[in-house]
C-alpha positions in Angstrom: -2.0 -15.7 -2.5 -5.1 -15.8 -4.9 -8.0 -13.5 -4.4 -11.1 -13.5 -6.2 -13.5 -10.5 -6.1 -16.5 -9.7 -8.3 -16.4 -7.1 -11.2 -18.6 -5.7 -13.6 -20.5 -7.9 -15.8 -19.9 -11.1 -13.3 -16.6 -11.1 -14.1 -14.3 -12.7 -11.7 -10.7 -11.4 -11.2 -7.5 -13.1 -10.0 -5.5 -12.1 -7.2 -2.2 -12.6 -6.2 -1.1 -10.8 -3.2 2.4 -10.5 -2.4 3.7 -8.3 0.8 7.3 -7.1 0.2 9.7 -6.1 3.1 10.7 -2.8 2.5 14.5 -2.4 3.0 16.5 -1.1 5.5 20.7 0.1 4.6 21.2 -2.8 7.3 20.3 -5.0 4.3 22.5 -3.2 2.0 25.5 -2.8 4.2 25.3 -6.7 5.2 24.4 -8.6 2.3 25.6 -11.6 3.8 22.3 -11.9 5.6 20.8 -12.8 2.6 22.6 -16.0 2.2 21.0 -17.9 5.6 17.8 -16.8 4.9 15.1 -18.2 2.6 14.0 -16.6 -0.7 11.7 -13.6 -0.1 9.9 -10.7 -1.6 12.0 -7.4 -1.1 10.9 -3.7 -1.7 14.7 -1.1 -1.9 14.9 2.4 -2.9 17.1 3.7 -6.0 17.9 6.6 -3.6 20.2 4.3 -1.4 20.7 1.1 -3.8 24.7 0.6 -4.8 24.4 -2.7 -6.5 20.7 -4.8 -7.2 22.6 -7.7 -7.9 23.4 -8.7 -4.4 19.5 -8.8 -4.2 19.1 -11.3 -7.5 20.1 -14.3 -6.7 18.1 -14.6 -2.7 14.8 -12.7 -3.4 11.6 -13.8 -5.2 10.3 -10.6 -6.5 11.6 -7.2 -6.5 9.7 -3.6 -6.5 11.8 -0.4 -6.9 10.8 2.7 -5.3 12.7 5.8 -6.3 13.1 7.3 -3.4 10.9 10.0 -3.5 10.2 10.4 0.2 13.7 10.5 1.1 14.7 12.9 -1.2 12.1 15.4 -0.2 13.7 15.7 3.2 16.7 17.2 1.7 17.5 21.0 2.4 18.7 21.1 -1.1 18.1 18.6 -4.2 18.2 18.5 -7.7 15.0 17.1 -8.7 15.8 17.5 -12.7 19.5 16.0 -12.4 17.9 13.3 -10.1 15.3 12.2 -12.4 17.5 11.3 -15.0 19.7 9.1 -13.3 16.4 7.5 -12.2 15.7 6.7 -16.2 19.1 5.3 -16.7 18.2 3.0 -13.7 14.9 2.1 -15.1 16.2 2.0 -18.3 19.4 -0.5 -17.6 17.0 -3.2 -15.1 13.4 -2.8 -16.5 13.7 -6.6 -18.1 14.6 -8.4 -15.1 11.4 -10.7 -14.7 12.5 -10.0 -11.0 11.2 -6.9 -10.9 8.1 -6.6 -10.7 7.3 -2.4 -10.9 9.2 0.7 -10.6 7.5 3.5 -8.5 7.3 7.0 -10.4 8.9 9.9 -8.7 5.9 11.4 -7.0 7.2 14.7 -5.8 4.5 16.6 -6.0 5.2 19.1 -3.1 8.1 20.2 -4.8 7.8 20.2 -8.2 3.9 20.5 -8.5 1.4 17.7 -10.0 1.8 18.4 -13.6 5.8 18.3 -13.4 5.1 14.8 -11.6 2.9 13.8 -14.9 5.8 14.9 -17.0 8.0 12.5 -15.3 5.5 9.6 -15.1 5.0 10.4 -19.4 8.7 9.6 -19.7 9.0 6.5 -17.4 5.9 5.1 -19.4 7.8 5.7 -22.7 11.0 3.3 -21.4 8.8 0.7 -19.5 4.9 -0.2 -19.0 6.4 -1.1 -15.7 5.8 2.0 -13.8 3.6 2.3 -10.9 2.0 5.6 -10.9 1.2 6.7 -7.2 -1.8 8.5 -5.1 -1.5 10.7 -2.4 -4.8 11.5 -0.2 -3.9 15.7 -1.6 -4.6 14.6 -4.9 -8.1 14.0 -4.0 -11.1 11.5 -5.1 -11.4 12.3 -8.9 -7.8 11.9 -9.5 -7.7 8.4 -7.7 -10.8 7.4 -10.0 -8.8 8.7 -13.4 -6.1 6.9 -12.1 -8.2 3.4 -12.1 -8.9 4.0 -15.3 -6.1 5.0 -16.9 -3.4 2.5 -15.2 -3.1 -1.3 -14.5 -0.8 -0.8 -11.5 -1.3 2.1 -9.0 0.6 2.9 -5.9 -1.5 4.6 -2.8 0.3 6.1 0.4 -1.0 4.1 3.5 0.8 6.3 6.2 -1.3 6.0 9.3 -3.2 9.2 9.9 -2.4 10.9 7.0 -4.0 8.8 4.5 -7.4 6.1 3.7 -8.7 5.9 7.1 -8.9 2.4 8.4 -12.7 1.3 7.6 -12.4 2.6 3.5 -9.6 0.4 2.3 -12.0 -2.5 1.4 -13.7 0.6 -0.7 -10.8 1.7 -2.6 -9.1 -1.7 -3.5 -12.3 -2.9 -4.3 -13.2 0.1 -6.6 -9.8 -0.3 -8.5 -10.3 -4.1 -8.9 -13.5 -3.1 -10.6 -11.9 -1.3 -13.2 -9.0 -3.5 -13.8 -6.1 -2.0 -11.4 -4.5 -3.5 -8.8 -4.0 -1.8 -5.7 -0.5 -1.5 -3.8 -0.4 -0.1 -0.3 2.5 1.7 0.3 3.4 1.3 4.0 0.9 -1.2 5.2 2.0 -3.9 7.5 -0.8 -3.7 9.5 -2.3 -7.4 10.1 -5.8 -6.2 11.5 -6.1 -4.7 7.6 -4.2 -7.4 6.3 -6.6 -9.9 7.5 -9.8 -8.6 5.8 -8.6 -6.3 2.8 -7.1 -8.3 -0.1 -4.8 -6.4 -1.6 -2.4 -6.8 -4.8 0.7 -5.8 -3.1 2.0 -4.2 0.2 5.2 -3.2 1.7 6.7 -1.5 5.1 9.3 -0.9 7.5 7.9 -1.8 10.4 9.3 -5.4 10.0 12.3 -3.9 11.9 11.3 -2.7 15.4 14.4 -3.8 17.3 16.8 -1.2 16.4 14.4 1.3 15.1 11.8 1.7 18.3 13.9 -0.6 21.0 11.8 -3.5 20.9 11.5 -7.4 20.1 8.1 -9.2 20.5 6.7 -6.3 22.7 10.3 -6.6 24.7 12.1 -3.6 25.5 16.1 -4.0 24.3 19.2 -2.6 25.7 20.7 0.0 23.2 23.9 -1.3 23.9 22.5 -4.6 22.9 21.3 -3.2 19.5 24.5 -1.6 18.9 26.6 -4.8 19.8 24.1 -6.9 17.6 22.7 -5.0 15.4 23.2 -7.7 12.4 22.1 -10.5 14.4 18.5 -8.7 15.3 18.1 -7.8 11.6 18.6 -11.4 10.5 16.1 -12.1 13.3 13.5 -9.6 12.2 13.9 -10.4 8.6 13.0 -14.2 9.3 10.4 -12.9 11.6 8.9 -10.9 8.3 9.5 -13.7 5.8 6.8 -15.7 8.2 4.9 -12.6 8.1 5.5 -12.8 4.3 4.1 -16.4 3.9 1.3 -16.3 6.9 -0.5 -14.4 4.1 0.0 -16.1 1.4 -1.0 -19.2 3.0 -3.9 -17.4 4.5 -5.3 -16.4 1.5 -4.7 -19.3 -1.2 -7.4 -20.3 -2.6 -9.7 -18.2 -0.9 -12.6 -17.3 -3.4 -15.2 -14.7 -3.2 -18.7 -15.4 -4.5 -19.8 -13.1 -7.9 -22.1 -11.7 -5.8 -19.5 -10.1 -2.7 -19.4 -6.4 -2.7 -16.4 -5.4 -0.4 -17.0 -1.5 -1.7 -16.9 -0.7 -4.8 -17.6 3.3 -4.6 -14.7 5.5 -2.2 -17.6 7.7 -1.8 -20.2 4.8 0.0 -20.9 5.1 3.1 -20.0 2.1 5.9 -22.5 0.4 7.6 -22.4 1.7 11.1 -23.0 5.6 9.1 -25.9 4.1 7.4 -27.0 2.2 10.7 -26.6 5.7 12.8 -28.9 7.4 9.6 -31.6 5.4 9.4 -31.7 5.6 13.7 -31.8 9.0 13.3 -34.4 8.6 10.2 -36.9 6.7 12.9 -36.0 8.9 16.0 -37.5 12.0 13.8 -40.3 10.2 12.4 -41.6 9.2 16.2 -41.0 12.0 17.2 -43.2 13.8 14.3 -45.6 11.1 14.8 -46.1 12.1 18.0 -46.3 15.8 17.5 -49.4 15.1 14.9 -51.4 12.9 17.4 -50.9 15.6 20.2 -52.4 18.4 17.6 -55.2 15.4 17.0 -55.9 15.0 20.8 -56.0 19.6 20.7 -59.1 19.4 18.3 -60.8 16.6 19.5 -60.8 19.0 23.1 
C-alpha cells in the first residue's frame, strides 16, 4: 500500500501500510496451518513464542511484541529477569530482514516511566529496530517528544481507552510530519482503516469464532468450536489475509495532493467543534445585536 501525505516544506512522504494479524497460540500450537495458506504479514509475542522459525519460511513480514500486556496480568513477575531474556531474543533475530520492529517493554504501570526509558536505552543499543510505544497516560507532550526523537512509534488503539475515533487522522498525520511512522496497536477497525492511512496495524479480532462465538455475524455451537477449532482458525486466518490485501489493494497508488492537511496538530479542533463555535459565535452576536437596537428604540421613546 503506498500513501502520500504532505509535510513540511512541500515535501511529500511515502507510505507503505502493512496490517499484520496478530497471533493467536492456535497459530503456534498448529503450525501446519501455515502451510495451506498464502504468505502473509504476522504480528507474535516473545511472551508465548517457542520457535520463530516455524513462522519464516510462510510469512511476509514479521513484528515482535514483547508481551508486555500479558505479562502485566500476572499476580507475580519478574520484570528485571524478564527483560533480559527479551535482549537475548532481540539480540539473537534482530537481522532477519523478516522482521520488521521489535516492540519495547512498555510496562509502565509497574515499573514506572523512567524504568521503561531504561529499558528502551538498552534495546536501542542492540538494534535501531525498536518501536518505542505511547499510551494515552503518558499524555500529549510525551507523544510529540516521541515524533521527534523516533522513526518508528507504537500507540495503543484499545477502543475506549485510547485516541478517540475522529483524532487518528490528527495524530498519524502529525507524526508523518516529523518523519515517524505511526503503528496502531489493536486496530482492525475498517471504518478507520478506510480513511486513516497508517504505517502499520495489527489485532486480534481477526478471530471471532472461537473467541466471541461467531462467524460472519453467525452465532456457532461451542461444541462446534471445540470439535473444529483448527479448521475455523484456518478459516479466519484466510478471511484476514483478504482483509490483509483488501488494503493494500485499496490504497496502492493512492496519492495525496501537497496541499492535503489530514491534521497535523493532536490539539486541533475537528470540524463539527469549530462548526458548533462559530454557531454559537453568531447565536451571541444576534442576540447582542438585538439587545443594542432595543436600548436604541428606549431613547428614541
Amino acid at each position: 500500500m503506498k500513501v502520500y501525505c504532505a509535510e513540511p516544506g512541500s515535501i511529500i512522504k511515502e507510505v507503505f501500510m502493512k496490517v499484520y494479524c496478530a497471533d493467536s497460540q492456535d497459530i503456534m500450537n498448529n503450525p501446519q496451518i501455515l502451510k495451506k495458506l498464502p504468505s502473509f504479514n504476522i504480528l507474535t509475542s516473545f511472551y508465548y513464542i517457542k520457535d520463530l522459525s516455524i513462522y519464516l519460511p510462510f510469512t511476509n513480514n514479521i513484528l515482535i511484541d514483547s508481551g508486555a500486556f500479558t505479562l502485566q496480568q500476572k499476580k507475580k513477575a519478574n520484570y528485571t529477569k524478564y527483560f533480559k531474556e527479551y535482549c537475548k531474543f532481540v539480540e539473537a533475530h534482530h537481522n532477519n530482514s523478516k522482521i520488521q520492529g521489535f516492540f519495547e517493554l512498555d510496562i509502565h504501570e509497574k515499573v514506572g516511566y523512567n524504568q521503561v526509558l531504561e529499558y528502551r536505552k538498552e534495546l536501542f543499543e542492540i538494534t535501531s529496530k525498536i518501536i518505542p510505544v505511547w499510551h494515552k497516560p503518558l499524555g500529549l507532550n510525551e507523544y510529540k517528544k516521541m515524533c521527534d526523537n523516533y522513526n518508528y512509534i507504537g500507540v495503543s488503539c484499545v477502543k475506549d481507552r485510547s485516541i478517540p475515533s475522529n483524532k487518528y487522522g490528527s495524530f498519524v498525520g502529525y507524526a508523518h510530519q516529523h518523519q515517524t511512522k505511526f503503528h496502531g496497536l489493536g486496530m482492525l477497525r475498517p471504518k478507520i482503516l478506510d480513511k486513516v492511512p497508517f504505517d502499520s496495524v495489527d489485532g486480534t479480532s481477526w478471530f471471532k469464532a472461537a473467541r466471541f462465538g461467531k462467524r460472519k455475524n453467525r452465532k456457532i455451537n461451542t461444541n462446534y468450536i471445540k470439535q473444529n477449532r483448527v479448521n475455523l482458525v484456518f478459516l479466519e486466518l484466510l478471511d484476514h489475509i483478504r482483509f490483509q490485501r483488501k488494503y493494500e489493494e485499496k490504497w496502492k497508488n493512492y496519492q495525496i495532493k501537497q496541499n492535503f492537511k489530514y491534521g497535523g496538530n493532536p490539539n486541533a479542533k475537528t470540524i463539527k467543534n469549530r462548526i458548533i463555535q462559530y454557531i454559537s459565535k453568531y447565536i451571541l452576536y444576534l442576540f447582542n445585536h438585538k439587545q443594542h437596537i432595543s436600548i436604541q428604540n428606549i431613547h428614541n421613546i
